[in-house]
C-alpha positions, -999 to 999 in steps of 0.1 A, spaced: -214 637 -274 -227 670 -289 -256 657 -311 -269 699 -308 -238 706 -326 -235 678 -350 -267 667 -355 -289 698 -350 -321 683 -366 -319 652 -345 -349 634 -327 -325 637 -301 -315 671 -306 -351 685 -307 -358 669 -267 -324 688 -259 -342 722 -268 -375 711 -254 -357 713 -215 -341 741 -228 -372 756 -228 -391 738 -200 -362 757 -179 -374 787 -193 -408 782 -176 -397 764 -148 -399 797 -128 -419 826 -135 -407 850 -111 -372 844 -113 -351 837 -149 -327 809 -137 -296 818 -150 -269 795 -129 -279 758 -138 -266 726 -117 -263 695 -136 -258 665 -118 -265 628 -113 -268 601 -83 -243 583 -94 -215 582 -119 -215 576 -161 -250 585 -159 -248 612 -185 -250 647 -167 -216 660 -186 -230 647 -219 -266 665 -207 -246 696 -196 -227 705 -227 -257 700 -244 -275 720 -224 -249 746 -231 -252 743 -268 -286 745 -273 -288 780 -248 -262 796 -268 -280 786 -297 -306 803 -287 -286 838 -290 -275 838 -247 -241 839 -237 -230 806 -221 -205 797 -196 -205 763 -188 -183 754 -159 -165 721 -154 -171 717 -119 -160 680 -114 -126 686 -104 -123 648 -96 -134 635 -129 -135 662 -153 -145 657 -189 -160 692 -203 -127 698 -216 -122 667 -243 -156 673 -251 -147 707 -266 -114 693 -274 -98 721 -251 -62 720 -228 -68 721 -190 -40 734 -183 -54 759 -160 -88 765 -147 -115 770 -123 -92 754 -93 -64 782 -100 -90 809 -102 -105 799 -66 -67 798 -52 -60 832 -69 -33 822 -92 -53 839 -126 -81 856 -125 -114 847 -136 -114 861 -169 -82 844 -182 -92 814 -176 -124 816 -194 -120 798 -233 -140 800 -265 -155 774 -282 -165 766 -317 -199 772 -309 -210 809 -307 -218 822 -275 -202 794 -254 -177 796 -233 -162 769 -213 -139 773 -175 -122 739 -175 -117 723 -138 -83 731 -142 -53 708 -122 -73 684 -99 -69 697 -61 -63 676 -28 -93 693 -18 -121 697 -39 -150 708 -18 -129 726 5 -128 750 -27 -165 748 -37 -171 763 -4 -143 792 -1 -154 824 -3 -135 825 -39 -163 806 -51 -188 832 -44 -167 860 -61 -161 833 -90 -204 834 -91 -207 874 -91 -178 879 -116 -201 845 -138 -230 865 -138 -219 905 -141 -202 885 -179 -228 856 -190 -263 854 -193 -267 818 -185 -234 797 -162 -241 761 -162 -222 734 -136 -214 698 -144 -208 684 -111 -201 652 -93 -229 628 -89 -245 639 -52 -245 603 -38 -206 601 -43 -195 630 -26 -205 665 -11 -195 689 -43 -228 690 -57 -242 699 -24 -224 727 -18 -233 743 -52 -271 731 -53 -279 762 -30 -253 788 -50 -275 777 -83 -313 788 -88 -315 757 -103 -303 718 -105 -314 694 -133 -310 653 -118 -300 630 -149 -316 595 -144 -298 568 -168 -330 552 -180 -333 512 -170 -300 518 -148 -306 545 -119 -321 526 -91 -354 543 -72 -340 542 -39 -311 560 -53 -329 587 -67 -351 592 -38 -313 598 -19 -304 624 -40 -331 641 -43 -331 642 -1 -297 653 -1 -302 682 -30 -333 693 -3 -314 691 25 -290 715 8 -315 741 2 -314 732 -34 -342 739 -63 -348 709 -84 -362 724 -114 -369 684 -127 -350 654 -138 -337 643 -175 -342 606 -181 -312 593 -199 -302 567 -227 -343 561 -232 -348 537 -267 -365 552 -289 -393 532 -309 -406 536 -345 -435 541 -331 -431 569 -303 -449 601 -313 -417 621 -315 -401 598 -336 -430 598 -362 -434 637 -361 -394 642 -365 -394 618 -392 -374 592 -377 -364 561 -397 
């Protein structure tokens, strides 16, 4: 799943870095440094896109918090091969605070704030005011946090957070996402006051004869 880790001079590798740095000039008034990545719907790639993400930004010298904020299904922790323990749902009921439950990585300049023990209640917490003081306490430590959340269409967490973050990246599973299922998301992400910087279209076949696979020397 980390291809920026593993195989840093991948075709695949090189397009993680090139949205790295069409984030960069998404805004020119305003450096987005809290990132939503989400989906429509599920196993569409936005955790894989979101660690990613993470790697290539810290990669690039920022400190990198990304934040597993798919307490339903989370995965950023077995990508990073880290215990969940304890996470982000025990710092937004107050039982640790924020910076203990912040882990390193391999990678340098990544940190990751696992989802934690899965609540009864996931959005409830989202949308306490501990979330807010977990965002202040993100940014006063981290140059760049990034959010893997739960696809929009299958429940309201990614909502809640699209208006927190000055930014939300849409992963579309290429041949798989149906239109009319994009087009939802994207109307609930605007109805939540969210900025959609752009989408990432997922799982796309590469042919020999693409222009990036020729330049990157693809075989």
């Amino acid at each position: 799943m980390l291809v920026t880790l593993f195989d840093p001079k991948s075709t695949i590798s090189e397009q993680y870095r090139t949205i790295r740095t069409n984030i960069q000039f998404s805004s020119v008034d305003r450096e987005v440094r809290s990132l939503m990545v989400t989906s429509s719907g599920p196993s569409e790639g936005k955790s894989t896109t979101a660690s990613n993400l993470a790697v290539v930004f810290a990669q690039q010298g920022k400190k990198v918090l990304l934040v597993d904020a798919d307490m339903r299904r989370p995965t950023v922790h077995y990508t990073f091969n880290l215990p969940n323990t304890f996470g982000m749902t025990n710092v937004l009921t107050k039982q640790i605070s924020f910076s203990e439950a912040v882990r390193n990585t391999d990678v340098e300049d990544l940190y990751v704030l696992s989802s934690g023990p899965i609540p009864p209640n996931p959005a409830e917490l989202l949308g306490a005011a501990t979330m807010g003081q977990l965002f202040e306490e993100a940014l006063e430590m981290f140059d760049l946090v990034i959010f893997d959340t739960p696809p929009v269409l299958a429940v309201t967490d990614a909502q809640i957070l699209a208006n927190k973050c000055d930014g939300t990246l849409l992963v579309i599973y290429s041949g798989k996402t149906q239109i009319e299922l994009i087009t939802k998301a994207k109307e609930l992400l605007d109805a939540a006051q969210g900025k959609l910087l752009g989408t990432v279209l997922n799982h796309k076949e590469i042919k020999s004869n693409d222009y990036y696979y020729q330049y990157y020397g693809g075989k």
